[in-house]
Every structure is written in structure tokens, then in C-alpha cells.
Rosetta silent file (secondary structure, phi, psi, omega in degrees, C-alpha in Angstrom):
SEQUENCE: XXXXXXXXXXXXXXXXXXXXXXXXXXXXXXXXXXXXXXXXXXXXXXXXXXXXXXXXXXXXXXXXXXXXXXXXXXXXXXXXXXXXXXXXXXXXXXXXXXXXXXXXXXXXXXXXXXXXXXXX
SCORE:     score description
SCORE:     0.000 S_00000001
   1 L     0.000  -32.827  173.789  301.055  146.700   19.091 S_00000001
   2 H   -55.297  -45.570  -18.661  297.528  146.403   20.333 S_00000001
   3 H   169.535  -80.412  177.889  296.352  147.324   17.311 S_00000001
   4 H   -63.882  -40.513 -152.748  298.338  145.170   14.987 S_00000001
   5 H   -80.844  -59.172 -179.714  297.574  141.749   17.327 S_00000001
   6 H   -39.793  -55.249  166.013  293.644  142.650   16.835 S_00000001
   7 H   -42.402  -58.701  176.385  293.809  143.292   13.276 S_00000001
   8 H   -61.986  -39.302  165.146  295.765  139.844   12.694 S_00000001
   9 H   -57.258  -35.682  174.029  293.072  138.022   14.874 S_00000001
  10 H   -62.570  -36.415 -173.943  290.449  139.366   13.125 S_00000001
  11 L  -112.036   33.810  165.945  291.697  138.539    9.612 S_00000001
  12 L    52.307   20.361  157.905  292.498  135.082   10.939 S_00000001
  13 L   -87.763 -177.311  171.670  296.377  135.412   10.726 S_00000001
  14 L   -84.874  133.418  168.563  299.246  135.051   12.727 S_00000001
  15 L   -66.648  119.883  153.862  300.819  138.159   14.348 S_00000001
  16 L  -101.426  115.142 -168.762  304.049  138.330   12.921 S_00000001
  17 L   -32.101  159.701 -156.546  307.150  139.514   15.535 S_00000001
  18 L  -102.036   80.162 -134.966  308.359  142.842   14.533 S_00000001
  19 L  -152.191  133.789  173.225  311.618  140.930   12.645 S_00000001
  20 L   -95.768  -37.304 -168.524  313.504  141.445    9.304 S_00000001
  21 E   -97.642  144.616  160.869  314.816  137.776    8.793 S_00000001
  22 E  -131.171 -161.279  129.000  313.061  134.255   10.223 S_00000001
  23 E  -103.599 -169.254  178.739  314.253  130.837    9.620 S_00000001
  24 H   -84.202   -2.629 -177.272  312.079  127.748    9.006 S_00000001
  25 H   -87.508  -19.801 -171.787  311.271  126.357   12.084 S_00000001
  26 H   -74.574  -80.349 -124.486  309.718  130.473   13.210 S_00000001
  27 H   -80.540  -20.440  161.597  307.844  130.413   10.127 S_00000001
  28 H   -60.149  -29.888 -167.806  306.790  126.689   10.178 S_00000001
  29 H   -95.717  -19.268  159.079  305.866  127.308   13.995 S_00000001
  30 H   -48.907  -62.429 -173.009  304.244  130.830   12.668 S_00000001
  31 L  -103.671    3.661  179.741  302.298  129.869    9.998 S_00000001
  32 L    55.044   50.419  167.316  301.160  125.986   11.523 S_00000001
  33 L  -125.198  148.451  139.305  302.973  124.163    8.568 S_00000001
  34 L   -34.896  127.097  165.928  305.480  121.449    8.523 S_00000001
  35 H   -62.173  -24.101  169.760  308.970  122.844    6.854 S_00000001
  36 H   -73.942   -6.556 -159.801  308.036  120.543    4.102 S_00000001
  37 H  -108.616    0.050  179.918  305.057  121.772    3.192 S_00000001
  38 H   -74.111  -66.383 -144.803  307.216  125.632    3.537 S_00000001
  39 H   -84.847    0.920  163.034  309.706  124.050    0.983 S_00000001
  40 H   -89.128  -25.420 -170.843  306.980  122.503   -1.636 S_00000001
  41 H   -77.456    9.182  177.116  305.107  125.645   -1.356 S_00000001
  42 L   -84.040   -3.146  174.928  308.399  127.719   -2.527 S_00000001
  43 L  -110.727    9.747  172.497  308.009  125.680   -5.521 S_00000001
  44 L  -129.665   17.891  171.268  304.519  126.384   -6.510 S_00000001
  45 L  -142.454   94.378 -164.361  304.475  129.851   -5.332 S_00000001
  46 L   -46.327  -37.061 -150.067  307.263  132.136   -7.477 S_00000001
  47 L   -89.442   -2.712  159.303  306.591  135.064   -4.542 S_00000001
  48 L  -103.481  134.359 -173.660  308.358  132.867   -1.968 S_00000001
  49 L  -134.246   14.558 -137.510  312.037  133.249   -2.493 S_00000001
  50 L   -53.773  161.205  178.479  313.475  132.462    0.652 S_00000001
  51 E  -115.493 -176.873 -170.320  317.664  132.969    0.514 S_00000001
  52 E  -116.605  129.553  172.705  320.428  130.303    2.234 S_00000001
  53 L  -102.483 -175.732 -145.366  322.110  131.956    5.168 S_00000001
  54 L   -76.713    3.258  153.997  325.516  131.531    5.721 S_00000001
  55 L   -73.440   -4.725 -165.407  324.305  128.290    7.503 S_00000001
  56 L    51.643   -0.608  168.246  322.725  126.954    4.321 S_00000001
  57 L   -82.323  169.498 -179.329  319.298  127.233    6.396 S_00000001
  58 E   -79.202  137.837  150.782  316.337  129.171    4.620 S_00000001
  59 E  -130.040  152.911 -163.068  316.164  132.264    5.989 S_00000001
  60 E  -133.964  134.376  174.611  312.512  134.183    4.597 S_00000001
  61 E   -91.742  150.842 -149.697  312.183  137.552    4.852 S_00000001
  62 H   -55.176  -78.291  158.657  309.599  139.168    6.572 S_00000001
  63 H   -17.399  -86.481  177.542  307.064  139.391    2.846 S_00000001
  64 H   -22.009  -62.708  176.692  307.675  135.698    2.725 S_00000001
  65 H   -78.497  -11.233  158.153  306.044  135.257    5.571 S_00000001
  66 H   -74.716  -25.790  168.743  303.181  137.090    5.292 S_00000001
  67 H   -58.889  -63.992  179.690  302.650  135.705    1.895 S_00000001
  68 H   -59.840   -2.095  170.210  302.738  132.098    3.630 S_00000001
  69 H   -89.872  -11.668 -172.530  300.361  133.265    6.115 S_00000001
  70 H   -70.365  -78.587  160.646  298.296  134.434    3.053 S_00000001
  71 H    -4.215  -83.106  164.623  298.831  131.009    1.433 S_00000001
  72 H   -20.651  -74.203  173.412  298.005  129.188    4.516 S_00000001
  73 H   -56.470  -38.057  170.102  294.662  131.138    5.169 S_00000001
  74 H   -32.272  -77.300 -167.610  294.051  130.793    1.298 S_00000001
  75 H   -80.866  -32.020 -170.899  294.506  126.922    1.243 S_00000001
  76 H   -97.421  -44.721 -169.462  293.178  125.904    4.430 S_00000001
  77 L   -90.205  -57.126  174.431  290.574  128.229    5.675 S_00000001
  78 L   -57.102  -25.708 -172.667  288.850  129.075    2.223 S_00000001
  79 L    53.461   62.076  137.352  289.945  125.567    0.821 S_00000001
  80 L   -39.660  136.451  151.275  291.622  127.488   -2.239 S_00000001
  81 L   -90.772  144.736  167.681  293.404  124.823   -4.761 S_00000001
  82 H   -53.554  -38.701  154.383  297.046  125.299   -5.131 S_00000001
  83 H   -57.299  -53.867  158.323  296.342  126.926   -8.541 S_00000001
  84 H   -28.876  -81.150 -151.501  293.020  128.801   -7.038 S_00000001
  85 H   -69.852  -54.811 -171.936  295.628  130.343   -4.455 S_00000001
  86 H   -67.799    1.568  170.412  298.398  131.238   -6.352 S_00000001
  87 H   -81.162  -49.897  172.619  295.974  133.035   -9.010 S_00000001
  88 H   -58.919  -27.050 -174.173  294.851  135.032   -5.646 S_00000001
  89 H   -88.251  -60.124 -179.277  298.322  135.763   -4.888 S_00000001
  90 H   -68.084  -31.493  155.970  299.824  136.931   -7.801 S_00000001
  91 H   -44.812  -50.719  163.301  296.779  138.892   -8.409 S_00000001
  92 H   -42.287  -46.798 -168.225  296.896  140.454   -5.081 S_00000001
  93 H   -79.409  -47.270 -176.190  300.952  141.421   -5.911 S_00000001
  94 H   -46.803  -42.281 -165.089  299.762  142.795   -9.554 S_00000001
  95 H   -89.549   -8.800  161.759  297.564  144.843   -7.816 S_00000001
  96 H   -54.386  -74.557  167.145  299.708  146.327   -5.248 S_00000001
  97 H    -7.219  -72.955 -175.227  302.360  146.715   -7.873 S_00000001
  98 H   -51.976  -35.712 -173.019  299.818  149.035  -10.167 S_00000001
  99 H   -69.498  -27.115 -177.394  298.790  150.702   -7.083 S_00000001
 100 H   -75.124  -41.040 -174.612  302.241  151.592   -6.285 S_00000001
 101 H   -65.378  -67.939 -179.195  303.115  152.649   -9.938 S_00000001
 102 H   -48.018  -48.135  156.053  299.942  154.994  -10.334 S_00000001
 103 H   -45.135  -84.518 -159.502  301.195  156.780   -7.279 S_00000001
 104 H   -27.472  -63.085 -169.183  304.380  156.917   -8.392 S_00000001
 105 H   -55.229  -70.325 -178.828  303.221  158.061  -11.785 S_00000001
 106 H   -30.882  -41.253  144.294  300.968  160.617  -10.410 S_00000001
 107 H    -7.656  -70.494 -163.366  303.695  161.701   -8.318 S_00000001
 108 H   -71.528  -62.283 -175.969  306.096  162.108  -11.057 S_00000001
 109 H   -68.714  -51.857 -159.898  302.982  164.602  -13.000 S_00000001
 110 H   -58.744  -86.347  162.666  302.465  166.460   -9.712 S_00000001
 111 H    -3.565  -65.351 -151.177  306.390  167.286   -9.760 S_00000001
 112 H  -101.523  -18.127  131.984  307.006  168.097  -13.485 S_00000001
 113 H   -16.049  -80.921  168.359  303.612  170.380  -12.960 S_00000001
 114 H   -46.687  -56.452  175.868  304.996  172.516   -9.986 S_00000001
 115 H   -63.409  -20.632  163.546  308.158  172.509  -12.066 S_00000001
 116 H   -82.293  -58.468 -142.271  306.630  174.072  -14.847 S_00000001
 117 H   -84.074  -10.142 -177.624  304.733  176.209  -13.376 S_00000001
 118 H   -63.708  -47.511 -163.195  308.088  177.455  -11.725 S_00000001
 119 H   -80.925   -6.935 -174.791  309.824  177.796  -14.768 S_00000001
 120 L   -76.768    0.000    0.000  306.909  180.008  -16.237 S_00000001
């Protein structure tokens, strides 16, 4: 845990509790926003999806909130525009995405390699 609390001080974020689910007052008191400014940024940032629990409150999954801590740091500390940030975000997600895929892919050739080479 030491570890993790340094790292998040260092990159000027919030340590976020080891949690799968939050509601909006953790992630409003988590990320130092007002739930309203939680519920405009789900509408200018497609990568917050928060669901309705069986309470009708948001509950945001643990992604969500590191993306609003992203957001946050983005908008406040960097002074990002709301367009500015969400070009950094979804950039950020593309490139995770590719990065995930090229493993994958590479994977995938590594496999049907070894499997050939089985079958020879």
C-alpha cells in the first residue's frame, strides 16, 4: 500500500480505496468536486458511464473514478479546456486499447507459431 499512496502523491492524485463500486458523495469527496460538476462531466466525457443502483444513486466503478481523477488533474491542475481534456482522455484510452490489442495480437502469433511448429 505504501507504494501505491506514494505513487498517487507524486502524480498529484487521490489514492483511491482498494473498492469495486463508489457512489457520488466517495467520489465527489475523492476527487474534490461537487456531484454536479460529477454529473455534467458524465455528459462531456463518453468514458464516464456511471450505472443506477438499485437505489437509483450513481454508483461509478472503480475506472470511473480514476478517469475523474484524471479529468480533475487535467482541468484544474494543467488548466486543460473541457475539449483539451477529453482529447487527452480518449487519446490516453486509444492508446491503452492498441497496447492491449498488439499484445493480444502478438500473443495470438506466438501461439499459432508453437502450434505449428508442433504439428511439423
Amino acid at each position: 500500500m505504501q507504494n501505491s499512496a506514494n505513487s498517487a502523491a507524486e502524480s498529484g492524485l487521490p489514492e483511491i480505496p482498494s473498492k469495486l463500486v463508489f457512489r457520488i458523495g466517495e467520489v465527489s469527496r475523492l476527487a474534490g468536486v461537487k456531484p454536479h460538476v460529477l454529473r455534467y462531466w458524465e455528459t462531456e466525457f463518453p468514458s464516464i458511464a456511471p450505472r443506477k443502483g438499485s437505489t437509483g444513486q450513481r454508483v461509478y466503478r472503480r475506472r470511473d473514478v480514476e478517469t475523474i481523477c484524471e479529468i480533475r488533474h487535467l482541468l484544474y491542475n494543467l488548466r486543460f479546456t473541457i475539449e483539451g481534456a477529453r482529447k487527452a482522455i480518449e487519446s490516453r484510452h486509444v492508446n491503452k486499447e492498441d497496447k492491449q490489442s498488439q499484445t493480444g495480437v502478438s500473443g495470438i502469433r506466438r501461439e499459432l507459431l508453437s502450434i505449428l511448429d508442433l504439428l511439423r
